[in-house]
Rosetta silent file (secondary structure, phi, psi, omega in degrees, C-alpha in Angstrom):
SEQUENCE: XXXXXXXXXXXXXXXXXXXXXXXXXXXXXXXXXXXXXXXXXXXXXXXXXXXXXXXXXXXXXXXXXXXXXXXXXXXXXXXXXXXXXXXXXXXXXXXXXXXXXXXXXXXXXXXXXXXXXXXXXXXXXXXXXXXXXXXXXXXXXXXXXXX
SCORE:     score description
SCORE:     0.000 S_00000001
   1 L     0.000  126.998  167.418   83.840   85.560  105.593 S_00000001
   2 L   -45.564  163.482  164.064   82.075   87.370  108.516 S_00000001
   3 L   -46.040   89.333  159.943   79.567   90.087  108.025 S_00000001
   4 L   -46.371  136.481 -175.459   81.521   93.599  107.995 S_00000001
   5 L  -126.823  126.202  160.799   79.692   95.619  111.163 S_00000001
   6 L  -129.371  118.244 -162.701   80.959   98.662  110.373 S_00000001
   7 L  -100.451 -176.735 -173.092   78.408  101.056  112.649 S_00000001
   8 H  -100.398   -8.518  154.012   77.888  104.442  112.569 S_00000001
   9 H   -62.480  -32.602 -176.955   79.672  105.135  115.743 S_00000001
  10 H   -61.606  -58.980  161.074   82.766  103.439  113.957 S_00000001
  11 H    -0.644  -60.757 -177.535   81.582  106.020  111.306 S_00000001
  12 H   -73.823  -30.533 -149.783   81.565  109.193  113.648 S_00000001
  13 H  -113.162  -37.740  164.477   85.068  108.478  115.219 S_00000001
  14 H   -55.904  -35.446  167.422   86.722  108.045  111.496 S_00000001
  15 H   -72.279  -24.184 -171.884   85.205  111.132  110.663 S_00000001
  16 H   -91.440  -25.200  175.207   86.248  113.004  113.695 S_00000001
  17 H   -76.232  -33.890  178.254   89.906  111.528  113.461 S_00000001
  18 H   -72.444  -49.007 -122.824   90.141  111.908  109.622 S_00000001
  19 H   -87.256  -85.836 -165.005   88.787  115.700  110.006 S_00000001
  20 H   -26.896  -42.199  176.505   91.710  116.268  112.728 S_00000001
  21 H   -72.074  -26.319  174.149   94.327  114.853  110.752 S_00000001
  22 L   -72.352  -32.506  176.630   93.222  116.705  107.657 S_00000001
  23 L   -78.074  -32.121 -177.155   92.952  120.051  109.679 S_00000001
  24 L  -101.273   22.689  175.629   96.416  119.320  111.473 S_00000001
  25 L    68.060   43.614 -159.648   98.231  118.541  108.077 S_00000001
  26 L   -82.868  151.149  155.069   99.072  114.882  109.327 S_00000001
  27 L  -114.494  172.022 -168.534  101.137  112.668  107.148 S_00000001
  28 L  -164.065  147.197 -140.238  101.598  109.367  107.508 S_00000001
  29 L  -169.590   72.919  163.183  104.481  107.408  106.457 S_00000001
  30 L   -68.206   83.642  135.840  103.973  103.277  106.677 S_00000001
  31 L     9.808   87.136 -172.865  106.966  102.413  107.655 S_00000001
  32 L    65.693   22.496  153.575  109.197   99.283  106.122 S_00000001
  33 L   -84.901  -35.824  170.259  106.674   99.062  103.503 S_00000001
  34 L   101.983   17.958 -173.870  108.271  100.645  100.709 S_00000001
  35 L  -114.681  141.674 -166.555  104.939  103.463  100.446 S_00000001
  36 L   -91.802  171.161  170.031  106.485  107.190  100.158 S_00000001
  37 L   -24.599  123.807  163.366  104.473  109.970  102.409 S_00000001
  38 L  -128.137  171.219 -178.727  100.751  110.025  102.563 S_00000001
  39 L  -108.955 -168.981 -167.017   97.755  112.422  103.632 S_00000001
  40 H   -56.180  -65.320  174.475   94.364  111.591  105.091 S_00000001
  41 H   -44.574  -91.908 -136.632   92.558  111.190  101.405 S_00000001
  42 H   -84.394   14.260  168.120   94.990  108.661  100.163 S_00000001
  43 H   -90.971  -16.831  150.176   94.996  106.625  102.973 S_00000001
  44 H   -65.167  -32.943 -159.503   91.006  106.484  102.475 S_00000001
  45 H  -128.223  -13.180 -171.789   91.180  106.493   98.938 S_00000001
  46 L  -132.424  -42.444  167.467   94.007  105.260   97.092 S_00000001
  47 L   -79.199  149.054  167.115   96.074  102.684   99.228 S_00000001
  48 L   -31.848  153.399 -158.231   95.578   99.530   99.417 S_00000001
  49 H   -84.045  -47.905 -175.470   93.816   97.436  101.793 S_00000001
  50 H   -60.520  -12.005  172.555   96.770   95.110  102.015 S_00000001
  51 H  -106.231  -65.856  173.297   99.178   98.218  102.798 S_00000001
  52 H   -15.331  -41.375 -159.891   96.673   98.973  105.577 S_00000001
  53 H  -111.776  -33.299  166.871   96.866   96.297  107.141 S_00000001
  54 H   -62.532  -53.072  151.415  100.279   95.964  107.012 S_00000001
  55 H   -21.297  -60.958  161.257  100.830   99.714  108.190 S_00000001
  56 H   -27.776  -87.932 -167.340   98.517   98.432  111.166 S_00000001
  57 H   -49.279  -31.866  171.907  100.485   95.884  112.391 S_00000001
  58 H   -77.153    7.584  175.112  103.566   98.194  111.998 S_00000001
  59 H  -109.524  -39.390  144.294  102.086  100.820  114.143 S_00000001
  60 H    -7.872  -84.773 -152.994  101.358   97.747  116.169 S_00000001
  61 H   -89.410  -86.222  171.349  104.315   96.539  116.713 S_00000001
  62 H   -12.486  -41.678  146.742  105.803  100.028  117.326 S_00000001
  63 H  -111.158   25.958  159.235  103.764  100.603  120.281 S_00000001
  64 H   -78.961  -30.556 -158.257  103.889   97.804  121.624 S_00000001
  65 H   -95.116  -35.356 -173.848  107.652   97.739  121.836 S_00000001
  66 H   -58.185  -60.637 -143.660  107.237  101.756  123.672 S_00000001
  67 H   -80.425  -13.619 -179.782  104.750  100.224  125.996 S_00000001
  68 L   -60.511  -23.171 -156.478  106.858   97.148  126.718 S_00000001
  69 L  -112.183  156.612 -177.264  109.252   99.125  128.185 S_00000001
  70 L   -56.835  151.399  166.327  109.358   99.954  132.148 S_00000001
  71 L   -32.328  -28.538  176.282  107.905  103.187  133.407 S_00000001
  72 L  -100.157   -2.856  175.678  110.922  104.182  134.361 S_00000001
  73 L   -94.695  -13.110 -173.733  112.987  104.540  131.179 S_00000001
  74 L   -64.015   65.103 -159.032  109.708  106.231  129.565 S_00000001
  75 L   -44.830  177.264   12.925  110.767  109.426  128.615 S_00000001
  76 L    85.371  -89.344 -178.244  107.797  112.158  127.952 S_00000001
  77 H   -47.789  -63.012  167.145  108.505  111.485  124.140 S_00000001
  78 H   -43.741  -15.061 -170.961  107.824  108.234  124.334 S_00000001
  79 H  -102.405  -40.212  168.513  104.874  108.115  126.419 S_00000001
  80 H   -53.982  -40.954 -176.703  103.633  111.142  123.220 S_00000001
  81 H   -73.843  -44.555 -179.578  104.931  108.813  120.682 S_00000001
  82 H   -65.696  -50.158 -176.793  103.317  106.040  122.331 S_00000001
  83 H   -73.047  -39.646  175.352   99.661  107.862  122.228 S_00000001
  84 H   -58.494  -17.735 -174.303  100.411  108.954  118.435 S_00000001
  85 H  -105.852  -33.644  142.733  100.867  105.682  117.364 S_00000001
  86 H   -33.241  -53.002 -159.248   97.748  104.617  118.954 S_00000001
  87 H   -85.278  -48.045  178.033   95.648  107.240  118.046 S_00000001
  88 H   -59.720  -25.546 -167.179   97.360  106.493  114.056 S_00000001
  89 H  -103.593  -27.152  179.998   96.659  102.567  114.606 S_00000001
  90 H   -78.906  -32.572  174.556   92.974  102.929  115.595 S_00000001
  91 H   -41.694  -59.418 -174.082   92.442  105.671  112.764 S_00000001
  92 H   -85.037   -1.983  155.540   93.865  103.008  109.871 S_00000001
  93 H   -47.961  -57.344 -167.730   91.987   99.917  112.002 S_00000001
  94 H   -92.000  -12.803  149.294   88.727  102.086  110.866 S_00000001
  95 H   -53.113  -51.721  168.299   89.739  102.786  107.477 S_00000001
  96 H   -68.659  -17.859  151.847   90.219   99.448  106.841 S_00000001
  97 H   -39.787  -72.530 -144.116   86.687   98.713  108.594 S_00000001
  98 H   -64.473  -32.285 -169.936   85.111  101.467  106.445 S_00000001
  99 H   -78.548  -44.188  169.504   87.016  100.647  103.177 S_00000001
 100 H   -53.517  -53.496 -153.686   85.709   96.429  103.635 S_00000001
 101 H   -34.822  -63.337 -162.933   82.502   97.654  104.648 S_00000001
 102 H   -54.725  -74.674  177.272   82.288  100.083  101.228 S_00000001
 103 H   -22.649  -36.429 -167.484   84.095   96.706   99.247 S_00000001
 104 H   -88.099  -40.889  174.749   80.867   94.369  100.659 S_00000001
 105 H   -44.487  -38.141 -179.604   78.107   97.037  100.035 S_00000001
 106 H   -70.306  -46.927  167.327   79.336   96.945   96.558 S_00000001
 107 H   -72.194  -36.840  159.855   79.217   93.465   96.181 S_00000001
 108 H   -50.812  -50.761  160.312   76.156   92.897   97.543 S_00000001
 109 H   -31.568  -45.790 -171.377   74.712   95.870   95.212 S_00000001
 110 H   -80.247  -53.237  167.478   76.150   93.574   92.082 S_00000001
 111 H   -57.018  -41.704  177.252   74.540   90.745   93.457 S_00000001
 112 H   -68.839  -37.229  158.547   71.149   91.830   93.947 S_00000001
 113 H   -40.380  -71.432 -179.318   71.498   93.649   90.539 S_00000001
 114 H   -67.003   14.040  153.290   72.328   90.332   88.707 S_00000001
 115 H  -106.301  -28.709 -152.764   69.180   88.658   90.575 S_00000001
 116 H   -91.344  -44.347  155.563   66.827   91.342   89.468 S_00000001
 117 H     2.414  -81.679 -158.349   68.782   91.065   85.932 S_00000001
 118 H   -57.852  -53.356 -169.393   68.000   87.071   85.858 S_00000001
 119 H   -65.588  -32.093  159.231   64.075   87.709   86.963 S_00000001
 120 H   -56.198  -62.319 -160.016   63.538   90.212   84.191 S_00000001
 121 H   -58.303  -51.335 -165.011   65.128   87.789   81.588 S_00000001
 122 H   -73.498  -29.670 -155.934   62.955   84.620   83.150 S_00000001
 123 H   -93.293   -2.493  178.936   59.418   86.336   83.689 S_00000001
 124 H   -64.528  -86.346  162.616   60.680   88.215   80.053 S_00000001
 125 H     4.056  -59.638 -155.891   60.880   84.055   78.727 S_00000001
 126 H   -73.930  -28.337 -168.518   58.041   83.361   80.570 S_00000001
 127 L   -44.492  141.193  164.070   55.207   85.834   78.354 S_00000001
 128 L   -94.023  149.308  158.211   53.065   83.821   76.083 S_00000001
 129 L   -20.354  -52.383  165.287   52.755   85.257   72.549 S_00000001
 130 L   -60.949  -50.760  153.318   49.449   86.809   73.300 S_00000001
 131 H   -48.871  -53.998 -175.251   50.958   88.546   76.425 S_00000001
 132 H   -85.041  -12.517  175.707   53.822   90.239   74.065 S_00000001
 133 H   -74.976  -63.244 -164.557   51.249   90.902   71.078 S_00000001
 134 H   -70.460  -39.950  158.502   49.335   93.036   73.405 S_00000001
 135 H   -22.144  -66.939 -128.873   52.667   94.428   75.076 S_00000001
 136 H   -98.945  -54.764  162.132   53.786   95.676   71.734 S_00000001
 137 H   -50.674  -68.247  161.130   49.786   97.328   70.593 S_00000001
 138 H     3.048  -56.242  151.675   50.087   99.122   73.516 S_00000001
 139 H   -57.484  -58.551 -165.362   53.160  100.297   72.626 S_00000001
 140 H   -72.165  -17.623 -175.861   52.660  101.247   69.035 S_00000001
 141 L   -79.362  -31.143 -172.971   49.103  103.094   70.514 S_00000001
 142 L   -73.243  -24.701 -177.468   51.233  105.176   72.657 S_00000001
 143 L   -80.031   -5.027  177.303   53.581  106.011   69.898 S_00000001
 144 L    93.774  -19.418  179.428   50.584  107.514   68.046 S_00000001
 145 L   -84.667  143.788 -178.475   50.092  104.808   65.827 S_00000001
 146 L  -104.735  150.642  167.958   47.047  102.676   64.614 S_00000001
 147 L   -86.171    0.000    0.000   46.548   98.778   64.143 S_00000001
């Protein structure tokens, strides 16, 4: 799997769209999914990546079928409806950026953890007897105690 690039302009325009929606009370309501109302937070924080991206394509496929149609049947609502659904499909495009991103960061975190893990345990292994004898005076000097 590619490299999530999730940049900090993608960053800036999720923040300024999430702010907006959260300041204009937006709900959001994925469609033929079977998911009841949602706000800004739980589309960041609690659904699923896999209802994202289906939500996507259904905001997709919704204005695609507005813009499909000629110019001249394009009502005013529709041409509004048409920008809202845009504006709604690039928002949960960078949630689902932001949410992989957070998902790789983590793993990578776990990974690096679990290497520094394994090199403590081998150069732990690795001490000679004489090396952990003197560890361990050291210890017991600092503790106040004499040998």
């Amino acid at each position: 799997m590619a490299k999530i690039n999730f940049t900090p302009e993608h960053s800036a325009r999720l923040k300024e769209l999430a702010v907006k929606a959260l300041f204009d009370g937006e709900t959001f309501k994925p469609t033929g999914i079977g998911v009841n109302e949602q706000t800004i937070y739980d589309l960041i924080h609690n659904v699923s990546l896999d209802t994202l991206t289906k939500y996507h394509a259904s905001l997709k496929k919704q204005a695609s079928e507005i813009e499909n149609m000629d110019e001249w049947n394009l009502t005013d609502y529709q041409q509004r409806k048409a920008a809202s659904l845009k504006k709604t499909q690039e928002l949960v495009n960078l949630i689902i950026g932001y949410r992989r991103s957070e998902i790789e960061k983590a793993a990578e975190k776990k990974a690096l953890q679990e290497k520094l893990n394994l090199y403590k345990q081998l150069k732990e292994e690795a001490k000679t007897p004489e090396e952990r004898m003197k560890e361990l005076e050291a210890e017991i000097i600092a503790a106040g105690g004499t040998l």
